[in-house]
C-alpha positions as CSV (number, residue, x, y, z in Angstrom):
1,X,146.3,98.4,88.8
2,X,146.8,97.4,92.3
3,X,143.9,97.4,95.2
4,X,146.6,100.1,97.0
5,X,145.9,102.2,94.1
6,X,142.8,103.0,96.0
7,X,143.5,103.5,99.2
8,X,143.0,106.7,101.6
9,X,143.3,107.3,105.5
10,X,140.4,107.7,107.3
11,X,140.4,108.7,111.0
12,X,138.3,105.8,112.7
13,X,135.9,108.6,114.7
14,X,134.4,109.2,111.1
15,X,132.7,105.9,110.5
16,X,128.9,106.9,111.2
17,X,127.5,104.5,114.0
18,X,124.0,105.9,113.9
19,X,121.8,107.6,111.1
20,X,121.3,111.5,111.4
21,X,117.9,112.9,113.1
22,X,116.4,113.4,109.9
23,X,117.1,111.1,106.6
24,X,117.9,114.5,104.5
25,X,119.7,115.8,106.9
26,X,123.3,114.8,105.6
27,X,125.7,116.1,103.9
28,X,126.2,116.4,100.3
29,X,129.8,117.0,99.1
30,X,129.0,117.5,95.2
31,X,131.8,116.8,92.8
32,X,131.6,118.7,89.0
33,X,134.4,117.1,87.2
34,X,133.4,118.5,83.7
35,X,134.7,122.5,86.1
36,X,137.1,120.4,88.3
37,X,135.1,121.8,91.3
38,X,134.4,120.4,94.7
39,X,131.2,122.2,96.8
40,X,130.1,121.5,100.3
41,X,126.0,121.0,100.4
42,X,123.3,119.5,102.0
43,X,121.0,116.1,100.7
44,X,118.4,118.8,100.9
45,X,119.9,120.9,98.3
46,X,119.1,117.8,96.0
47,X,116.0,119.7,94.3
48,X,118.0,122.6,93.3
49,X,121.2,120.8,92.4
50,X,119.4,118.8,90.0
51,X,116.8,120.4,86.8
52,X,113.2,119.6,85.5
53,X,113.3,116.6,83.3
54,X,116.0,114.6,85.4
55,X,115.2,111.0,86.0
56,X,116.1,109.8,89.3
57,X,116.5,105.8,89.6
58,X,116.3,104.1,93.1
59,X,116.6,100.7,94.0
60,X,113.6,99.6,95.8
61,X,114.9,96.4,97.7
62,X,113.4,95.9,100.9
63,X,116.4,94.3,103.4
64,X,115.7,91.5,105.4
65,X,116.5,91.0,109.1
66,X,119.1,88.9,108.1
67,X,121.4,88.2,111.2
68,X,120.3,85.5,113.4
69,X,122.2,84.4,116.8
70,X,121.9,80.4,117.9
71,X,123.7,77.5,119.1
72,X,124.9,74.8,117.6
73,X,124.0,70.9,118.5
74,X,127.4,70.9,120.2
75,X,126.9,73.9,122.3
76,X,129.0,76.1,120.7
77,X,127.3,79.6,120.0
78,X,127.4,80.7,116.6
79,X,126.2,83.7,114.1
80,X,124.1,83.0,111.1
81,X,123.6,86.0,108.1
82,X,121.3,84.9,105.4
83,X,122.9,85.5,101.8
84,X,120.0,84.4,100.3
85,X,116.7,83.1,100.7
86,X,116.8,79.9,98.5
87,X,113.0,78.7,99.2
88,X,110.5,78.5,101.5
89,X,112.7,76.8,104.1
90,X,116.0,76.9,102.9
91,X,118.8,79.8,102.8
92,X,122.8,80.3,101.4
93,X,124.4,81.9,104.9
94,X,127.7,83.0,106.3
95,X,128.5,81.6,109.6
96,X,130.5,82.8,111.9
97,X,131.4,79.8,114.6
98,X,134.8,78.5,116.0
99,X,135.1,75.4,113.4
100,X,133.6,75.1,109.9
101,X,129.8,73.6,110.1
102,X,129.5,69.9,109.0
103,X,126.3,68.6,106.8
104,X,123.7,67.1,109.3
105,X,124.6,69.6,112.5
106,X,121.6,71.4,113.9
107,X,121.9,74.5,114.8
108,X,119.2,76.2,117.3
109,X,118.0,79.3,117.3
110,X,115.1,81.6,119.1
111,X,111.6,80.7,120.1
112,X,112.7,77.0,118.7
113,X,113.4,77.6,115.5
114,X,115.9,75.0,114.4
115,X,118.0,74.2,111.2
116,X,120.3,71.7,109.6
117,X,123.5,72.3,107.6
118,X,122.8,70.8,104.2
119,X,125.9,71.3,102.4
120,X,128.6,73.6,102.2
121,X,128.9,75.6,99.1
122,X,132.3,77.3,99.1
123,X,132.8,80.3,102.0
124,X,128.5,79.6,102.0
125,X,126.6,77.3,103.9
126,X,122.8,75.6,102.8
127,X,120.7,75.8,106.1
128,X,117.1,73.8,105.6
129,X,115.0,75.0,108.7
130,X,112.5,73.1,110.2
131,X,108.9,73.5,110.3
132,X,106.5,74.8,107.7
133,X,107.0,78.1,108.7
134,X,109.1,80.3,105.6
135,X,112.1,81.2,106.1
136,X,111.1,85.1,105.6
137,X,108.6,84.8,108.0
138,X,110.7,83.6,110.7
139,X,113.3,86.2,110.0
140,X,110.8,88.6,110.4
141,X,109.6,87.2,113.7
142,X,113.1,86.7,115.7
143,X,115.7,87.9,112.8
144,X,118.4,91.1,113.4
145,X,118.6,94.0,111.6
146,X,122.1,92.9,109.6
147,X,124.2,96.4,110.2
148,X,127.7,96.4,108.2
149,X,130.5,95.3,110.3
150,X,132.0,98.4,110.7
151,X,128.9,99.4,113.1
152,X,130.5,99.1,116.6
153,X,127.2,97.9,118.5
154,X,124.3,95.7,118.3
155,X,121.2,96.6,116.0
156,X,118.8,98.5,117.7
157,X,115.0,99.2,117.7
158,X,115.1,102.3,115.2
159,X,117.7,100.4,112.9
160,X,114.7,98.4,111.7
161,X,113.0,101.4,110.1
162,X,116.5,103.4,109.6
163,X,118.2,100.5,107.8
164,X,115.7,100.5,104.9
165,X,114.8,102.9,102.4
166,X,111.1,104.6,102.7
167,X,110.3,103.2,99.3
168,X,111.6,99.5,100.0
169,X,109.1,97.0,98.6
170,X,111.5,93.6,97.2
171,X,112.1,91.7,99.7
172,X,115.6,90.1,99.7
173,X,118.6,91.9,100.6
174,X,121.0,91.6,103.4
175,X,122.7,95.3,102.8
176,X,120.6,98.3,102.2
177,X,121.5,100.4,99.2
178,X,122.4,103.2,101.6
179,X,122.4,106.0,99.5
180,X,118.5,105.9,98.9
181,X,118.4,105.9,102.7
182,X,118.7,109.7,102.7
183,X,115.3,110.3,101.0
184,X,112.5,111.1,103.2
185,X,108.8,112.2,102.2
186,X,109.4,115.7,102.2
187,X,112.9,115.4,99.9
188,X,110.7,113.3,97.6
189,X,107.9,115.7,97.3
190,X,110.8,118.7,96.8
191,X,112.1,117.0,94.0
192,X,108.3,116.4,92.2
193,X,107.7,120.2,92.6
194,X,111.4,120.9,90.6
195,X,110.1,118.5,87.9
196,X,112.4,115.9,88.6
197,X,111.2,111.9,87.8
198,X,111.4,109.3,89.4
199,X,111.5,105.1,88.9
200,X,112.9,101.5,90.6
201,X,115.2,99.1,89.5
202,X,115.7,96.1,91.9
203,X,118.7,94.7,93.0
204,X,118.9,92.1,95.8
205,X,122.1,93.5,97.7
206,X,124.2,90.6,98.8
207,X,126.4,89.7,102.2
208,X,129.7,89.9,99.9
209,X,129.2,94.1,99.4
210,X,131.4,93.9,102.9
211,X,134.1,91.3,101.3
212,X,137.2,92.5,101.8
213,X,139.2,92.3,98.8
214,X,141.7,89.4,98.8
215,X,143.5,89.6,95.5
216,X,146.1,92.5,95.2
217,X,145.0,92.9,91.3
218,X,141.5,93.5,91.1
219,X,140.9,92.3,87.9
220,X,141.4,89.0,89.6
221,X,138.7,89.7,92.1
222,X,135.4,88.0,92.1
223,X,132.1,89.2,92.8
224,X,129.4,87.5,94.4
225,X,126.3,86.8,92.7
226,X,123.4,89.2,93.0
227,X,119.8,88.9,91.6
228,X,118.0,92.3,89.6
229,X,115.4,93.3,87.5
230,X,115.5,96.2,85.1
231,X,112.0,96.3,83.7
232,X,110.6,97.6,80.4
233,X,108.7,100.6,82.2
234,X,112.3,101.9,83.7
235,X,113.9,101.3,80.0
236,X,111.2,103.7,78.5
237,X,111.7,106.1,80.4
238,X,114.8,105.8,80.6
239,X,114.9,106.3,77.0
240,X,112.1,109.3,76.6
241,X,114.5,111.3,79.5
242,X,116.9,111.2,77.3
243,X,115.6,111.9,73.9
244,X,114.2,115.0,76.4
245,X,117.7,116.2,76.7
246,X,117.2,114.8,80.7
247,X,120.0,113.2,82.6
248,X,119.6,109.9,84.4
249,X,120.6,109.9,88.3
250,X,121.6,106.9,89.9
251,X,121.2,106.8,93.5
252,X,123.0,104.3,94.6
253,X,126.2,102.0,93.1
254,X,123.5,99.4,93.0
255,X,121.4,101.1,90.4
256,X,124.2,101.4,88.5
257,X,125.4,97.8,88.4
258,X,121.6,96.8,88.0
259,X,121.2,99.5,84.6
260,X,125.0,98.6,83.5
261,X,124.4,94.6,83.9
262,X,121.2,95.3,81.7
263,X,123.0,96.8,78.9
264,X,123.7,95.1,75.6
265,X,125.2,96.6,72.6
266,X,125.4,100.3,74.3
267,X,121.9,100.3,74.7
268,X,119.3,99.6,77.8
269,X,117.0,96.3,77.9
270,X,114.5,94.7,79.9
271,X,116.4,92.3,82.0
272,X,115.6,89.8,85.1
273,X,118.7,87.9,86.6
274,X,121.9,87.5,87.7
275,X,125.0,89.2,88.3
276,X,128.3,89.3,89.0
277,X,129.7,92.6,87.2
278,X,132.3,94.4,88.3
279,X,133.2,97.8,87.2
280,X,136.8,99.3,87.6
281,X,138.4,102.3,86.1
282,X,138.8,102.0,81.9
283,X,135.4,100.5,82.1
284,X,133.1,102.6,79.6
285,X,129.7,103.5,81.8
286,X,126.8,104.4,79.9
287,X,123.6,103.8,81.1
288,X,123.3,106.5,83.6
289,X,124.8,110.6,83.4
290,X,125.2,111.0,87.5
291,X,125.3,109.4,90.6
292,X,123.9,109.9,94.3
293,X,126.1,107.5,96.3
294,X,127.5,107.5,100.4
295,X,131.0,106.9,101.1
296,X,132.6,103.8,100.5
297,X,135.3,101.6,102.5
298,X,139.0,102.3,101.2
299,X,140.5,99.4,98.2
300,X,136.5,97.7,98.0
301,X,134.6,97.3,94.9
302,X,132.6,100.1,95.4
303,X,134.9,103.2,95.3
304,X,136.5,101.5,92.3
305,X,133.6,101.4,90.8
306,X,132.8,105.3,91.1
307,X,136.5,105.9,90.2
308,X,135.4,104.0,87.3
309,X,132.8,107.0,86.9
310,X,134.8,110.4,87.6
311,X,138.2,109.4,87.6
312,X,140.0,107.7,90.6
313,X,142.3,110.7,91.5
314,X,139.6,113.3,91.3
315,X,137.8,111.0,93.3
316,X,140.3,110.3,96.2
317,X,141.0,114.3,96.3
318,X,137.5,114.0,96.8
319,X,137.6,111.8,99.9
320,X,140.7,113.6,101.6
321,X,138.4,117.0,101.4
322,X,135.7,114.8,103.1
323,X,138.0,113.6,105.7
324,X,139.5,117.2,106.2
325,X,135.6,118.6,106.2
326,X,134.9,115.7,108.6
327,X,132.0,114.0,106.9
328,X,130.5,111.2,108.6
329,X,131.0,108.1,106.6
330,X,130.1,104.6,105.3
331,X,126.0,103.2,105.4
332,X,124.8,105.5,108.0
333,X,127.0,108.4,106.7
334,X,126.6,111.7,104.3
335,X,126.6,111.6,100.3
336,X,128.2,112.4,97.3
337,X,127.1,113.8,94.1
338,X,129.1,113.3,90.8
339,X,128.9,115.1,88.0
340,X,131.4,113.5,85.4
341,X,132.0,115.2,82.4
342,X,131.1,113.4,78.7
343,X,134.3,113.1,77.6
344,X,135.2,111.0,81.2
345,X,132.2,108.9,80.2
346,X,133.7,108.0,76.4
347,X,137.4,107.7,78.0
């Protein structure tokens, strides 16, 4: 298995730079592997797409305006994105600057916040900011919106509401799980009138869901660290779905590394924590039956991870239709929906 493996050309014009007008108005290119057939549809279609007694699982992490612009002691200007909020005035960041930061440089930023390097902890750096004020607090006050790099322009006004789900509530991530971001009110309320559940996992998205993969073999590859919590409400009803005969949607890759990290001895538990999994093709998923997810950048983590779920041939025929249909792609893009046959699942 090489990261080539799962590659596919994709006309730059595609990449979405903006959300659509309306969260549910994308579109949904639904993928039924158990009839081999491919179907051109809309997010709105969801309701009908999916029956009474389906459990859909979102992840209800709230993203932080992560991205924050400064100097540093020497002048030189440099960008700060928060990987993780550490305590009340210390963060892990990525920094972008001309030379690597060196413990005890201060860097300044807006209305006078100001921090000092701590330590540098591999690609990360420890920032302790001054002042009492928390470090979410401040980011709320003069933080960006952090948009994937693949955005061509600066965040905007409307990305601060755009850039989060409607049902973001954990605060802590620096990435949106952008496949929830297609659910609006209305879409929500459909999907209550067909009989379809829903429930929350959290999972704290992390800065290294835009790493570029460095190894050529991904089973070499490491993931950076992400906190979850799968609790004991989600895992009963999770489990009374499917005595029900219902089928458990994931909306989001997220979800599914949050339910798949939480699963010991082919079963779901309650579980609050870490992780670093990383799910490629010959890996056995279980925990959920099919998957709501956007588009994702060719040879990353992420499209190996849903070739992991319906096949990684069937899926890249998949993404050529989608770039012959001319979907709009990536976080601000249109959906998938998979529907991978039992037999794919026990491969």
């Amino acid at each position: 298995m090489r990261k080539s493996d799962f590659h596919y050309e994709l006309p730059p014009e595609l990449v979405a730079q903006g959300p659509p007008a309306d969260r549910s108005a994308g579109r949904l290119l639904v993928l039924d592997a158990a009839q081999e057939q491919l179907s051109d549809r809309q997010v709105r279609d969801l309701p009908e797409l999916l029956r009474p007694g389906d459990l859909l699982v979102f992840n209800d992490t709230r993203v932080l305006p992560a991205r924050l612009f400064g100097r540093k002691d020497s002048g030189g200007e440099i960008e700060v994105l928060i990987e993780r909020v550490l305590g009340p005035n210390e963060a892990r960041v990525q920094a972008r600057a001309s030379k690597p930061l060196r413990p005890g440089r201060e860097i300044a930023f807006a209305d006078g916040v100001r921090a000092e390097v701590v330590a540098r902890e591999g690609e990360f750096y420890r920032l302790r900011f001054k002042g009492t004020e928390p470090v979410e607090t401040l980011l709320e006050r003069i933080g960006h919106v952090p948009l994937p790099p693949y955005i061509r322009r600066p965040d905007e006004l409307a990305d601060a509401e755009r850039y989060q789900t409607v049902f973001a509530r954990v605060s802590g991530a620096v990435a949106a799980p952008t496949a929830g971001l297609h659910f609006d009110s209305a879409l929500l309320d459909a999907l209550a009138e067909r009989g379809v559940a829903v429930d929350w996992v959290t999972l704290h998205v992390g800065a290294g869901t835009f790493q570029p993969m460095r190894a050529d073999d991904p089973r070499q590859h490491q993931m950076h660290s992400e906190w979850l919590n799968v609790g004991a409400g989600l895992v009963e009803h999770v489990r009374r779905t499917r005595a029900a005969g219902g089928r458990v949607v994931a909306v989001g890759t997220t979800v599914v590394r949050a339910l798949e990290a939480a699963m010991r001895d082919g079963e779901l538990h309650p579980y609050a924590g870490e992780t670093r999994i990383f799910i490629l093709p010959g890996y056995r998923i279980r925990s959920v039956d099919a998957l709501v997810t956007n588009f994702h950048l060719p040879e990353s983590t992420l499209l190996m991870l849903v070739s992991a779920f319906a096949g990684r041939e069937r899926v890249l025929a998949a993404y050529r239709h989608a770039v012959a249909r001319r979907y709009r792609f990536f976080s601000y893009g249109d959906a998938m929906l998979f529907f991978p046959p039992r037999e794919e699942q026990a491969a």
